[in-house]
C-alpha positions as CSV (number, residue, x, y, z in Angstrom):
1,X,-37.6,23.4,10.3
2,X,-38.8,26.6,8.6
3,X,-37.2,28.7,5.7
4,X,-34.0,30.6,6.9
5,X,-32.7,28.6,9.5
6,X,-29.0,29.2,9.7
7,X,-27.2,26.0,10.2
8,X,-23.4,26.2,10.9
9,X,-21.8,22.7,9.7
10,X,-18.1,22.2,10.1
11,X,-17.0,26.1,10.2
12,X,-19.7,27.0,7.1
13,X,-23.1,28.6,7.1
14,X,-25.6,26.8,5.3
15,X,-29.3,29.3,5.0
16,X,-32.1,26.9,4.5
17,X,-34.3,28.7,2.0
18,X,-36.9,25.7,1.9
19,X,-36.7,22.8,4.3
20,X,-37.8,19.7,3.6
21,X,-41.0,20.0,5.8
22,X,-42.1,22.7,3.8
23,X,-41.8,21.2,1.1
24,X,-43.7,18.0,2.4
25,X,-40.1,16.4,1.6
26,X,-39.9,16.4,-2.2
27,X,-36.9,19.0,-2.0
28,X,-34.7,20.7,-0.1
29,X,-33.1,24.1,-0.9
30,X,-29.9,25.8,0.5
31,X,-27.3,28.6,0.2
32,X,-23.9,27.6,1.7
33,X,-21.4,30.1,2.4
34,X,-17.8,28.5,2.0
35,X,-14.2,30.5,3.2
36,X,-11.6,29.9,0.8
37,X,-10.5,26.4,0.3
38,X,-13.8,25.5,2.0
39,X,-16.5,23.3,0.9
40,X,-17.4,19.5,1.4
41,X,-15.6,16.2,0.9
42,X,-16.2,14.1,-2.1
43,X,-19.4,12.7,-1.1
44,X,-22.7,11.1,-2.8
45,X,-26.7,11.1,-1.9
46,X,-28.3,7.4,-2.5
47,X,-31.8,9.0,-2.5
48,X,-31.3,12.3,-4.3
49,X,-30.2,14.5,-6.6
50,X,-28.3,17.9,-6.3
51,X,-28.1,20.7,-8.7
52,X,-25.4,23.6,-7.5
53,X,-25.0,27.2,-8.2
54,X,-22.4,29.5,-8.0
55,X,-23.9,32.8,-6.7
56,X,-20.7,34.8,-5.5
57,X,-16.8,33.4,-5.6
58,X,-15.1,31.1,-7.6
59,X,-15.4,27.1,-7.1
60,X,-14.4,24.1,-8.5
61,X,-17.2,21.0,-8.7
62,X,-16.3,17.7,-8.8
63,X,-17.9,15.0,-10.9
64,X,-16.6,11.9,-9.6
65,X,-13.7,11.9,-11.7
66,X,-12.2,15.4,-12.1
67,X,-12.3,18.9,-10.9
68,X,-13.3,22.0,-12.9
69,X,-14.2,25.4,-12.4
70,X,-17.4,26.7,-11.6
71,X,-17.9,30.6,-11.5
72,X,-21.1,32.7,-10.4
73,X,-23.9,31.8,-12.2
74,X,-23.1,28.4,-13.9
75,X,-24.7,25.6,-12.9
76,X,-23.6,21.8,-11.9
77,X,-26.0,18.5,-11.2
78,X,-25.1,15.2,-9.6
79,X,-27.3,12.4,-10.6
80,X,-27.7,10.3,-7.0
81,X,-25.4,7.7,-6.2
82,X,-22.6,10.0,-8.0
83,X,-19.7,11.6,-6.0
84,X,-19.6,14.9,-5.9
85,X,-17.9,17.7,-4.1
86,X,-17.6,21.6,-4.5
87,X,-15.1,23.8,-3.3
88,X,-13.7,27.5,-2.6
89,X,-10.6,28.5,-4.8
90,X,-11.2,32.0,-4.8
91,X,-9.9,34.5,-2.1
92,X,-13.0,35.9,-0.7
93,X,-16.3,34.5,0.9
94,X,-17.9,32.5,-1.5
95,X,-21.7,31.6,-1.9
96,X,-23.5,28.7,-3.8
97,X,-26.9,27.8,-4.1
98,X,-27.9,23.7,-4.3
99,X,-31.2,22.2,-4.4
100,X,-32.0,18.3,-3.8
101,X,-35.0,17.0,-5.6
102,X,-36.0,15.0,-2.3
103,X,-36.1,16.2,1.3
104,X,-33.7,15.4,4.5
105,X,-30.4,17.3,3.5
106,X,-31.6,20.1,5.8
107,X,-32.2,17.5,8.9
108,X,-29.3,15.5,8.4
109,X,-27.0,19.5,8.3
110,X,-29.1,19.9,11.5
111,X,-27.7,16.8,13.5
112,X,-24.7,16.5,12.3
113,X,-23.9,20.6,13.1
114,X,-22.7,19.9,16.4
115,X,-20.5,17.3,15.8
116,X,-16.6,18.0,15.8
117,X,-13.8,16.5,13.4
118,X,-12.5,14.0,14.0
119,X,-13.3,13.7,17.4
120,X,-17.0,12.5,16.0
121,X,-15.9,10.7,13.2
122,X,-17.6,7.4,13.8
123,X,-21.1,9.5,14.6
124,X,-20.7,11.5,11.8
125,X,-20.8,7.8,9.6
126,X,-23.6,6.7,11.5
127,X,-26.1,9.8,10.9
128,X,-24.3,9.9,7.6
129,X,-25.9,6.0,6.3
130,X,-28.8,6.7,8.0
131,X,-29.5,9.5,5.3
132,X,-28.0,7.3,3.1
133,X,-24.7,9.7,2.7
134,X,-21.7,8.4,1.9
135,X,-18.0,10.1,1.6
136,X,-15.5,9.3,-0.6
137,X,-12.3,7.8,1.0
138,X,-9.4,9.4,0.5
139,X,-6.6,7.8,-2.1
140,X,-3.9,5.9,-0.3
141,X,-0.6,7.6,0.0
142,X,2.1,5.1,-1.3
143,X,5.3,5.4,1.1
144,X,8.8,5.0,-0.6
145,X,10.9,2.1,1.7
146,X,13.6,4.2,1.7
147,X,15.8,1.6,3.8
148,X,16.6,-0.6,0.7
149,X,18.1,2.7,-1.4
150,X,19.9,3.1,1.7
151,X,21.9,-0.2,2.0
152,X,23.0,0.5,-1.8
């Protein structure tokens, strides 16, 4: 893959600024541009770590643990095996910069760019381990047995 390939993932353009090839795989370099509300799922990187920055728009990064925001030119890092997650609160285009101190994060945007939600779920896990990706699963929503408040 060579410097400015334009990868759509998921409805977002991600600009490869250096792939992973040219950097014979010791990092990988990126600008994504995010709509509002957009960005990725809580997610983490076995093999690698990331380092964001805001370049235009207002995000919030998320550490694991909480959300806070992020605005153009601060910086965030997730040390690998950590979730993370960015995302567009503002109300115009927004455009972040992220760097991985190891290479594959442009291949595995590459194969997974065609894939469609959730139709391609289960291939999306499948290229996902084998970059050694993993996504967060959601909390589990607690339903109220509203029959017994009934019967009162």
């Amino acid at each position: 893959m060579k410097a400015h390939t334009l990868i759509p993932v998921f409805g977002e353009l991600i600009e490869i600024l250096v792939s992973s090839e040219e950097s014979n795989y010791s990092l990988c370099a990126a600008v994504q541009t995010s709509p509002p509300g957009g960005g990725p799922p809580p997610h983490r990187h076995m093999r690698e770590e990331e380092t964001f920055i805001v370049l235009e728009g207002d995000y919030e990064f998320f550490d694991g643990q909480s959300w806070s925001p992020m605005r153009p030119g601060e910086i965030r890092f997730s040390m690998r095996g950590h979730y993370h997650a960015f995302r567009n609160t503002g109300t115009t285009t927004g455009r972040i910069l992220f760097t991985t101190n190891g290479g594959g994060l442009d291949e595995y945007f590459a194969e997974i760019s065609s894939l469609v939600l959730p139709r391609d779920i289960e291939r999306l896990q499948e290229i996902s381990k084998y970059y050694n990706y993993e996504y967060k699963a959601p909390k589990p929503v607690t339903m109220i047995d509203s029959s017994s408040a009934d019967e009162q």
